[in-house]
C-alpha positions as CSV (number, residue, x, y, z in Angstrom):
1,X,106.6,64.9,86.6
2,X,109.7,63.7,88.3
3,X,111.2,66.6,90.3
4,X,114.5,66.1,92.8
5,X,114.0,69.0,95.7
6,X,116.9,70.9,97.2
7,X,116.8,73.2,100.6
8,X,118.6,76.2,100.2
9,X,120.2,78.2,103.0
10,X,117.5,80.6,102.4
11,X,115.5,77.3,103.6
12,X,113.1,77.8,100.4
13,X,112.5,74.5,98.8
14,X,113.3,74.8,95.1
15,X,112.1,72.5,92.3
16,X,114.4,72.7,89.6
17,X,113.7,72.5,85.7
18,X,110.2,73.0,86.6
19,X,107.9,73.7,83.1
20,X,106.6,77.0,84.1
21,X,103.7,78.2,81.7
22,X,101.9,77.2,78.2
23,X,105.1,78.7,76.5
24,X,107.7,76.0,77.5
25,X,109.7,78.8,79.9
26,X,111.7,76.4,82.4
27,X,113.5,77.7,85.5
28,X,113.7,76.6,89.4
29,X,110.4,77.2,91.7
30,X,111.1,78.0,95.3
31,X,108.4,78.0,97.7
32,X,108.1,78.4,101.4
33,X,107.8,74.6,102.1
34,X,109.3,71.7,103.7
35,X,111.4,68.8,102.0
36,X,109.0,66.6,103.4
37,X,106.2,67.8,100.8
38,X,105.0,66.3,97.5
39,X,106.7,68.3,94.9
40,X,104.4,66.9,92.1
41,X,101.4,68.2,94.6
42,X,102.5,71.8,94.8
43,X,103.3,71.9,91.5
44,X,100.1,70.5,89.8
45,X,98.6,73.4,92.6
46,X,100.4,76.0,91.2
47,X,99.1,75.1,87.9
48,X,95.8,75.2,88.7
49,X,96.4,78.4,90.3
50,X,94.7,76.9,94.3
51,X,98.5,77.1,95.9
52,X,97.2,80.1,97.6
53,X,101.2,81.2,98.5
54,X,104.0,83.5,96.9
55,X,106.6,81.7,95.3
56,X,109.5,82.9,93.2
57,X,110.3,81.8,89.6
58,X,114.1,81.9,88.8
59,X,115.2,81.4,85.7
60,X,118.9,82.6,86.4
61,X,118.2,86.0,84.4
62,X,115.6,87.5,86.6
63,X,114.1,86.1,90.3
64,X,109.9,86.8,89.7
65,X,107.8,87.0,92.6
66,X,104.0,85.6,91.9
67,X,100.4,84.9,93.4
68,X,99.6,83.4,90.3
69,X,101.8,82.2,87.4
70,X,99.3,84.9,85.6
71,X,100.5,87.7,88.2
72,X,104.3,88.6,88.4
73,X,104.3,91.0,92.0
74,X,107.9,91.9,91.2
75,X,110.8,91.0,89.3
76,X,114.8,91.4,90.0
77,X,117.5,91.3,87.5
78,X,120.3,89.1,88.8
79,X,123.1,91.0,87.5
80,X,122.0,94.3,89.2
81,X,119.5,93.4,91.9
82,X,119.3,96.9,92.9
83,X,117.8,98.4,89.6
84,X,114.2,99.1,88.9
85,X,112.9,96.5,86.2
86,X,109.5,97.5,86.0
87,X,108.3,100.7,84.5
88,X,105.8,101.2,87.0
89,X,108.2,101.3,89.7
90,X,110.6,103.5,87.9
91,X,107.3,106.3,87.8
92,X,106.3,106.1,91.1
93,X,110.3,107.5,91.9
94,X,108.6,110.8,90.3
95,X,107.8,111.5,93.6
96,X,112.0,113.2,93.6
97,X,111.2,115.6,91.2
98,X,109.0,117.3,94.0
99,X,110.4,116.1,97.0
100,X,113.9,115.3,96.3
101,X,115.6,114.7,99.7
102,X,112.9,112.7,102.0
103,X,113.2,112.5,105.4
104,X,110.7,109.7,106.1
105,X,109.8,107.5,103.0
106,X,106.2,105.1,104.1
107,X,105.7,102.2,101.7
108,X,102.4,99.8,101.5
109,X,103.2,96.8,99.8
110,X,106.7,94.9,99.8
111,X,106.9,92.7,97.0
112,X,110.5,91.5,96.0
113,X,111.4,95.1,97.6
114,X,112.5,96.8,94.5
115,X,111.5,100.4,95.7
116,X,112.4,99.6,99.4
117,X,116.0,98.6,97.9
118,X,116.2,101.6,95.7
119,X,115.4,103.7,98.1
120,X,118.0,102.4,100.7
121,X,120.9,102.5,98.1
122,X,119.8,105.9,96.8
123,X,118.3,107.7,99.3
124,X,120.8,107.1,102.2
125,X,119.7,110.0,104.7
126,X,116.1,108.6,104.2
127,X,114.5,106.4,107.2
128,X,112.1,103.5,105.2
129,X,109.3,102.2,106.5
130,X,107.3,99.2,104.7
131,X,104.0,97.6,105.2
132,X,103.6,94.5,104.4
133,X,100.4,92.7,105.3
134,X,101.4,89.1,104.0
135,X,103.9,87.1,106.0
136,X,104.7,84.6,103.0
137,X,106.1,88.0,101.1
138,X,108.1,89.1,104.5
139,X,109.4,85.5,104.3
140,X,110.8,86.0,101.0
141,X,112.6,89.2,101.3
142,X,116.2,87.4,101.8
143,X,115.8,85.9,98.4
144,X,115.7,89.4,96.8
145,X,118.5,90.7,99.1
146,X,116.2,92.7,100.7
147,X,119.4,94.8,103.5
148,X,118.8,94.2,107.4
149,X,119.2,97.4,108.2
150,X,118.0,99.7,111.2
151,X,117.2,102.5,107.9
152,X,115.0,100.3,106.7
153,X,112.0,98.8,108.6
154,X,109.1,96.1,107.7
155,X,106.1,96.1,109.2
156,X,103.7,93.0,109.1
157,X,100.2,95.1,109.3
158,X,97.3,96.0,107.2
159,X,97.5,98.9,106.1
160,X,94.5,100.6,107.1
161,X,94.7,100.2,110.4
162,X,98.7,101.2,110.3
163,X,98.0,104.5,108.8
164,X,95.1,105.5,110.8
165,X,97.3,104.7,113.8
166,X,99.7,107.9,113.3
167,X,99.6,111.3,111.5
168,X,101.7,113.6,110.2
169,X,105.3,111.5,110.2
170,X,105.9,111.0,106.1
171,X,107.6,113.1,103.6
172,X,106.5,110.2,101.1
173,X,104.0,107.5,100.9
174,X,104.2,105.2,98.2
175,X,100.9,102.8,98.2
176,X,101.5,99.6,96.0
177,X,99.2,96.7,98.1
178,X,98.3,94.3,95.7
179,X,96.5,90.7,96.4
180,X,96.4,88.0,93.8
181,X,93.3,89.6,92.9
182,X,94.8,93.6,92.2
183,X,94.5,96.3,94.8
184,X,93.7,95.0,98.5
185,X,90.7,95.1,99.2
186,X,90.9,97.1,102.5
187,X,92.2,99.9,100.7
188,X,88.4,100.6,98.7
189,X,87.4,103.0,101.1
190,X,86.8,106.7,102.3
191,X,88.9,106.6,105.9
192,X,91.4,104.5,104.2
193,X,92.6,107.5,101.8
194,X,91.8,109.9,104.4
195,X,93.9,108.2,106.7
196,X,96.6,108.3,104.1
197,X,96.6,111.9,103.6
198,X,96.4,112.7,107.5
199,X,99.9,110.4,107.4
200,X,101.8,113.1,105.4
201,X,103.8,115.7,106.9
202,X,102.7,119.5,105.7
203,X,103.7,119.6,101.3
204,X,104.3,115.9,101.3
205,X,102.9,113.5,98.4
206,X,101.4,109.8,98.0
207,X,102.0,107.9,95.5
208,X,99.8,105.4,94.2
209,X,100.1,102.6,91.7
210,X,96.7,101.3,89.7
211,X,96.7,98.2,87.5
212,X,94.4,96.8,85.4
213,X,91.7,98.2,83.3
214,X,90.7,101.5,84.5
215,X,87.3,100.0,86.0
216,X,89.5,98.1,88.5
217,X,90.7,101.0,90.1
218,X,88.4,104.2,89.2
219,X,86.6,103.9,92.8
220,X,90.0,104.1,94.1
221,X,90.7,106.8,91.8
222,X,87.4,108.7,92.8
223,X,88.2,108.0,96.8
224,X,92.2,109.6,96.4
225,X,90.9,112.4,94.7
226,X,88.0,113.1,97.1
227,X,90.6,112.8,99.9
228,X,93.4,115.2,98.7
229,X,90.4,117.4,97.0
230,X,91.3,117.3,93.2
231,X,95.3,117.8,93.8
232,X,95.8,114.4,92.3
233,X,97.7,114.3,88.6
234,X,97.7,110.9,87.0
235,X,100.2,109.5,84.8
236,X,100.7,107.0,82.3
237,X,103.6,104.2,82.4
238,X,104.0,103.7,78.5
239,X,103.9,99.8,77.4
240,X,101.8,98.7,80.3
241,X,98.3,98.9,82.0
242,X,99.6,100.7,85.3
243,X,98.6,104.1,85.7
244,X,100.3,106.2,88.9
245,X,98.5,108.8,90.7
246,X,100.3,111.6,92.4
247,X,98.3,113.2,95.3
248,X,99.5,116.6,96.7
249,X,99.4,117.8,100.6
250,X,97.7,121.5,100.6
251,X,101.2,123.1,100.5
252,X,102.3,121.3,97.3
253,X,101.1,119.6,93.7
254,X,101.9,123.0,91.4
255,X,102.8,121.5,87.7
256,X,105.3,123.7,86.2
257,X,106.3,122.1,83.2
258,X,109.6,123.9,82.5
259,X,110.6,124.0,86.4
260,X,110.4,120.1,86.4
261,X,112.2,119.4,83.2
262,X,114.9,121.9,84.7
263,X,114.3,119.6,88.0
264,X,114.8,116.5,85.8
265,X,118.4,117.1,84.4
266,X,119.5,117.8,87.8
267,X,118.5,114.8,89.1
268,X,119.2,112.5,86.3
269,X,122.8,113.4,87.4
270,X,122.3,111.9,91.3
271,X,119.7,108.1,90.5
272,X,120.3,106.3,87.3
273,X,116.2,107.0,86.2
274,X,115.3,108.7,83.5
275,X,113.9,111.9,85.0
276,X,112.8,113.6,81.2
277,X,110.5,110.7,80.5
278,X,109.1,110.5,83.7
279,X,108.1,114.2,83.2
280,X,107.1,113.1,79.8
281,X,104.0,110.9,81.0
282,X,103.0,112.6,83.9
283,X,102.3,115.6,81.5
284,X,100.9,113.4,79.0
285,X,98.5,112.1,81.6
286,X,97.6,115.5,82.7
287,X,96.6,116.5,79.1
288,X,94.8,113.8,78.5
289,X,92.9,114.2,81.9
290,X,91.9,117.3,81.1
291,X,91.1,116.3,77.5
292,X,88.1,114.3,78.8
293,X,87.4,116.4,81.1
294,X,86.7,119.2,78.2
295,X,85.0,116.8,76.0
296,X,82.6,115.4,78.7
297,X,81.0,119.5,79.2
């Protein structure tokens, strides 16, 4: 194909009216190269799925990150870049129904920054902290209007050895790693989630986002739970195959149904998120937990 490049001020090449998939979808490709590469190169690369790099896919609508043109990492809505458009990410903010004014919010994983940008906007007495292990990913955080702002800090570091390198200094911790692949790799073992616990302050709470069939992420599943010793409630994220796990510190991870949904209509007030729905899930998750657990005596 014949494709004229253009350098943008975010100095991203983009490759306009590329053909994106098998379905015909058009839109501009922007990658983290020089003007002096073969467009029809990359491209075909992409295809094939050996670029080996982030890129964005922008069809004016929404701005997609991607590893793959099978994996979309994040997506942004251009007419409100600050709002949540996956469901997944709108569950893992369940973490305000039990700790609703966070000192120190610790994220793995920066993506297009939808959480990290949610959480600046919303949470403005908050300090952020995100780790992001990829520098291609840190690269691209100007093209989802990612603020520069001392709140809000990004880390390039693997995560394990970031959180086995403090403790006790997060209210929050919000683990969403993923390679092109699903959940890093580093994160599949014991010190890892032990680590992660050890990094919350005294009644704080991780939050963890699996995707994929279950068999992906069970050993993950298994290793949280072994870490926080059972105080880990899992919830569904209707329409989709992410499931969020919600880990409690010793002081915290009591499940009173009728205190949260009193919880939820209080905050639905303060962040534009469905707080009744997100309540919803995570007690439909718990049921069904403990469904199979009853079932498999």
């Amino acid at each position: 194909m014949s494709i004229k490049a253009m350098t943008q001020s975010t100095q991203l090449l983009e490759l306009p009216g590329t053909v994106l998939n098998e379905f015909g979808e058009r839109g501009s490709l922007r990658l983290l190269e020089s003007g002096k590469c073969d467009p029809d190169l990359l491209c075909a690369q992409i295809e094939s799925g050996s670029y080996g790099k982030p890129f964005i896919i922008d069809d004016r609508k929404t701005r997609r990150l991607h590893f793959s043109l099978e994996l979309v990492q994040s997506s942004m809505r251009i007419d409100d870049p600050f709002a949540l458009e996956f469901a997944y990410t709108r569950k893992m903010m369940a973490f305000l129904l039990f700790v609703p004014d966070p000192g120190h919010v610790l994220m793995v994983g920066l993506g297009g920054g939808s959480l990290a940008k949610f959480c600046h906007r919303h949470l403005p007495r908050a300090r952020l902290t995100v780790v992001e292990v990829n520098a291609d990913v840190i690269a691209l955080r100007e093209a989802f209007g990612v603020p520069v702002d001392p709140r809000l800090e990004i880390v390039e570091a693997d995560a394990a050895d970031y959180l086995a390198a403090a403790e006790g200094d997060a209210d929050v911790l919000l683990l969403d790693g993923f390679d092109a692949r699903g959940i890093a790799p580093t994160f599949l073992s014991r010190s890892f989630y032990q680590a992660a616990r050890r990094r919350l302050k005294p009644g704080g709470l991780l939050v963890a986002n699996f995707a994929g069939p279950r068999k992906y992420w069970s050993r993950h599943l298994a290793l949280l739970n072994e870490a926080f010793a059972g105080r880990v409630h899992l919830g569904t994220v209707p329409g989709g195959d992410n499931h969020i796990g919600l880990a409690f510190d010793e002081a915290g991870g009591s499940l009173d149904w009728e205190r949260l949904e009193e919880r939820a209509e209080t905050l639905a007030d303060q962040f534009p998120l469905d707080f009744s729905a997100l309540v919803h899930s995570l007690r439909e998750g718990s049921e069904l937990r403990w469904s199979k657990k009853a079932s498999s005596r």
